[in-house]
N, C-alpha and C positions, 0 to 999 in steps of 0.2 A: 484517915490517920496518916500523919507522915512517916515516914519509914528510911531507916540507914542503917548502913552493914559499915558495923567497926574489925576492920581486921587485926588480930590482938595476937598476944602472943599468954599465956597461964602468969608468966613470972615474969611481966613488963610491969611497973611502975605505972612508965607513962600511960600504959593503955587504961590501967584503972582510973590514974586521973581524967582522962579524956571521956571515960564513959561516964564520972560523976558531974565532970565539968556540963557536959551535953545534958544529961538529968535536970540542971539547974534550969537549964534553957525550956522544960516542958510550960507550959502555963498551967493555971489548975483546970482538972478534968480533961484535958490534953493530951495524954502521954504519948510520948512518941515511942515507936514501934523500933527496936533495934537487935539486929541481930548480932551477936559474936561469935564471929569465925575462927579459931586458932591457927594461924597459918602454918603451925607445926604439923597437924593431923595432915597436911598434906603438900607433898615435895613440890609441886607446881607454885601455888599459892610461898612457900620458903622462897623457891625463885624469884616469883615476882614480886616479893615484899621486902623481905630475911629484913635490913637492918631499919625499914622504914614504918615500922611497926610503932604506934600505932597508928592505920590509916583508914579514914572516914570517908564512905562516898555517902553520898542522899542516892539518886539515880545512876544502877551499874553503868549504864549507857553513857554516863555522864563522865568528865574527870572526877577527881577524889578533893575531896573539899580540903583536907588539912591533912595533913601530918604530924607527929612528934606531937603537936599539943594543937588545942581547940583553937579552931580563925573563929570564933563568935561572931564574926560579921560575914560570913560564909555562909555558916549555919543558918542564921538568922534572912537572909537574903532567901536560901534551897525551900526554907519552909514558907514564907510569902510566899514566894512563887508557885509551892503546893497549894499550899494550904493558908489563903490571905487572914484569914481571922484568926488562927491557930495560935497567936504570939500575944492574944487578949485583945486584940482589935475586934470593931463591931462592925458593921455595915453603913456606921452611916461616917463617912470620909470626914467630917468637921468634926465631930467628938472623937473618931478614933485618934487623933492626933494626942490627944489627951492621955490613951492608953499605953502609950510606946516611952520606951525608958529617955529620954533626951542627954543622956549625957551618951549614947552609943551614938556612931556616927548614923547620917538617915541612909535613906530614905524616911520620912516620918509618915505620912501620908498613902495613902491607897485608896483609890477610887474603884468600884467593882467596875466589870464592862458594861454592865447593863445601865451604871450610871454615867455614866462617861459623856463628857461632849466633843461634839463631832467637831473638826477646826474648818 
């Protein structure tokens, strides 16, 4: 399951939009795992956030995909990369092409490693 931590704030707008925005993004049977953090419950978290709220990582490890409002193409990109099928694509690279919305910008295309040709 892919997984991200939205850091929010109770009485942000933006952060409700962000989490419905991100919602749309599940495919069906899909759902993505998210948690929300109130970066109020705690002064650390106000420091590091206070007016950037709301803020989306996929992997803590990782930078924070957006801010203020959803990159859909952030998103979209954190979960391929988790999770290649997760977004309605199949396993087989010539139909999945089929499955992906084409008016987003691409990558369209994903080949698993196990299919992959060697150059």
């Amino acid at each position: 399951m892919v997984t991200f931590t939205l850091y929010s704030r109770s009485w942000c707008h933006l952060c409700e939009d962000m989490l419905a925005a991100l919602r749309k993004l599940e495919a069906p049977g899909r759902p993505f795992e998210v948690a929300v953090v109130d970066v109020d419950a705690d002064p650390a978290l106000v420091e590091r956030f206070d007016e950037l709220v709301p803020v989306l990582f996929g992997d803590l490890a990782e930078p924070e995909l957006c801010h203020y409002f959803l990159d859909e193409t952030a998103v979209r990109r954190y979960v391929e990369r988790y999770q290649p099928i997760a977004m309605g694509g199949v396993r087989s690279a010539s139909i999945q092409a089929v499955a992906y919305n084409f008016t987003q910008p691409g990558p369209y295309l994903w080949t698993p490693p196990d299919l992959q040709e060697e150059d």
